[in-house]
N, C-alpha and C positions, 0 to 999 in steps of 0.2 A: 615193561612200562609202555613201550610204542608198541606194543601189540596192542592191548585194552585202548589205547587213544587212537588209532585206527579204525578201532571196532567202534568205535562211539562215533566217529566221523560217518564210516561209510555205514552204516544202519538206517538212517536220518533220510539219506539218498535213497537207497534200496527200499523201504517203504512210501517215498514218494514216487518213485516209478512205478509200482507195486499197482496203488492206487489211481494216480494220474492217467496209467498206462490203460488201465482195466475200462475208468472212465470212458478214455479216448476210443477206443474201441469197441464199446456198449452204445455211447452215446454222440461222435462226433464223427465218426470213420463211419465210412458207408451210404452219407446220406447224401441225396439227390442234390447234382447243380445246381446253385443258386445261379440267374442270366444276373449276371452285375457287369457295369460299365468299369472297366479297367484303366486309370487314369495315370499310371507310374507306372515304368521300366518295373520288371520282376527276373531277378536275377535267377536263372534256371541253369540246373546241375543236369545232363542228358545220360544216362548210361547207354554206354555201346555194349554190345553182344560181339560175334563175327557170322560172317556168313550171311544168313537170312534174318536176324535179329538187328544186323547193322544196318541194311538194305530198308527194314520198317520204322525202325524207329526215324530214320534220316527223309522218309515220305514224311512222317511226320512235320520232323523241322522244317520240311521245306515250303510247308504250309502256314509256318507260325508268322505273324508279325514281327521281323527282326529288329522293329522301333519298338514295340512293347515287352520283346523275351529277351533284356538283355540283359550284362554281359551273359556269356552263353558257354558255360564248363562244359565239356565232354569227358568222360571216364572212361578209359577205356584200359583191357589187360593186357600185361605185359606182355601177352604172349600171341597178341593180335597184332597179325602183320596186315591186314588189309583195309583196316575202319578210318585210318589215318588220311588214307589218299581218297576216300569215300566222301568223307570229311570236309577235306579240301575242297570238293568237287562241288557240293554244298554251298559251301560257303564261299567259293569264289576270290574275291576280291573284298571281303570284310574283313575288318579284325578285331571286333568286338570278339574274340573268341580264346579259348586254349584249349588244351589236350594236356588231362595227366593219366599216368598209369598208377592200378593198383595191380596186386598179384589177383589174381584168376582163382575165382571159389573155385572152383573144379573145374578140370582139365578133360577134354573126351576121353571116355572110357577108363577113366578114374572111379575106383570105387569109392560104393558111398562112403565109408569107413575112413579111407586115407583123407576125404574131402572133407571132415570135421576140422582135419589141424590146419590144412591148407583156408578154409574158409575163418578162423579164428585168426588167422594171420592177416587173411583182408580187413576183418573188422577192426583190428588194432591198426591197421593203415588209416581205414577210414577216418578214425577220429579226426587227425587232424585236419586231414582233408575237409572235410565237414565242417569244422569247426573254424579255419581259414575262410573258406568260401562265404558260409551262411546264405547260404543260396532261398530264395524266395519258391522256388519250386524244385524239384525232383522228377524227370519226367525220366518210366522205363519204360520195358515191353518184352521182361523174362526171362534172360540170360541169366546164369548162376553169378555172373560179376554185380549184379545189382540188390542182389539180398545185404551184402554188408554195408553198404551207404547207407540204406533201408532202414537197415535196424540201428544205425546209429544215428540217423535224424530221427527216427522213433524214440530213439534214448531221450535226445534234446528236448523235442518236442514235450516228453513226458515232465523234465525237469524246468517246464517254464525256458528253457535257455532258448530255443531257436521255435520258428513258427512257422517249419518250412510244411509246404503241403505235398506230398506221394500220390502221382497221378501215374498209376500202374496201366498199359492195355497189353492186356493176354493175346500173344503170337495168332495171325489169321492163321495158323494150320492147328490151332487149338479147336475143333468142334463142338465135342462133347464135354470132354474132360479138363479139368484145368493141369497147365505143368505145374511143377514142384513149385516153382517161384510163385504163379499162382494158386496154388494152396495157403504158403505163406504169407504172402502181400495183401490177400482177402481182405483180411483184418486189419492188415498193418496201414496199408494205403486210406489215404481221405475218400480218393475215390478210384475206383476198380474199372476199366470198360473193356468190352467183349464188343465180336464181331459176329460170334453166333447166336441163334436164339437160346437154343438150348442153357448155353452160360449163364442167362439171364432171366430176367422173369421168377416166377412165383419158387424152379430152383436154386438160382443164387438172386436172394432181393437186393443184395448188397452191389450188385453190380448192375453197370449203363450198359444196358446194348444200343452200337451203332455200328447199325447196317451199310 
């Protein structure tokens, strides 16, 4: 008897992502910046990487308007000893800010195969994380830590519940080719930016090059 009322619950859901999700991704993901005047704090979610993924996405922030990006989440894995004190460095003497951990989609030289359960594990973190926060933006730049936030404001988004927007930028030692995450986030993200030409232009139209 709760098996068939289950199934009658969750069907309803799963066809409205289905469709929603297809939409979003046909018709709303990938198109050009609108220049709009930003008149309200936008609460942004930052995923950390380590290494050279922490080091870019944190140029980033450190050009953001910290009157308008705020509060201001950082994600970062559990298994990053360095993004923390990077962070700090950052951010100074504000504290509009936090730092949570999730578990690490894949781990160096983790095969792909073991990194499905390990990555399934991060998304079932994510939710709540997500779903606490509701953050006004998502900003990454490729680490495997950022595909399960990813995909679970893509769930939201898809279900009417959050309206956050995925503003993915593919790693400068990305040339040619995009990484795994940017394979994935293509589609996923509202909007994609690239540092190469190649990424961009007539072969990925879905993506901003800035040079």
């Amino acid at each position: 008897m709760v098996l068939p009322l289950i199934c009658v619950l969750i069907f309803p859901i799963v066809i409205l992502f289905i469709i929603r999700g297809t939409y979003l991704i046909l018709n709303v993901n990938g198109k050009k910046i609108k220049k709009t005047t930003q008149t309200k704090p936008s609460k942004t979610l930052i995923v950390l990487g380590s290494g050279g993924h922490t080091t870019e996405i944190l140029r980033i922030v450190r050009h953001l308007n910290k009157k308008l990006y705020f509060p201001r989440v950082y994600v970062q894995a559990q298994t990053d000893d360095i993004s923390l004190m990077k962070v700090k460095q950052i951010e100074e003497n504000i504290n509009d800010y936090k730092i949570i951990q999730i578990s690490r989609s894949r781990e160096v030289n983790q095969s792909y195969f073991t990194s499905i359960w390990t990555t399934i594990h991060a998304i079932f973190q994510s939710f709540p994380l997500i779903w606490k926060e509701k953050p006004d933006l998502l900003l990454c730049n490729g680490p495997g830590t950022c595909i399960p936030p990813c995909l679970v404001v893509f769930f939201f988004n898809s279900l009417f519940l959050l309206n956050t927007k995925i503003i993915f930028v593919e790693s400068f030692c990305r040339v040619e080719t995009f990484s795994l995450s940017g394979k994935i986030l293509y589609y996923i993200a509202n909007h994609t930016i690239v540092q190469w030409p190649l990424l961009g232009g007539d072969n990925y139209p879905r993506s901003i090059f800035v040079p």
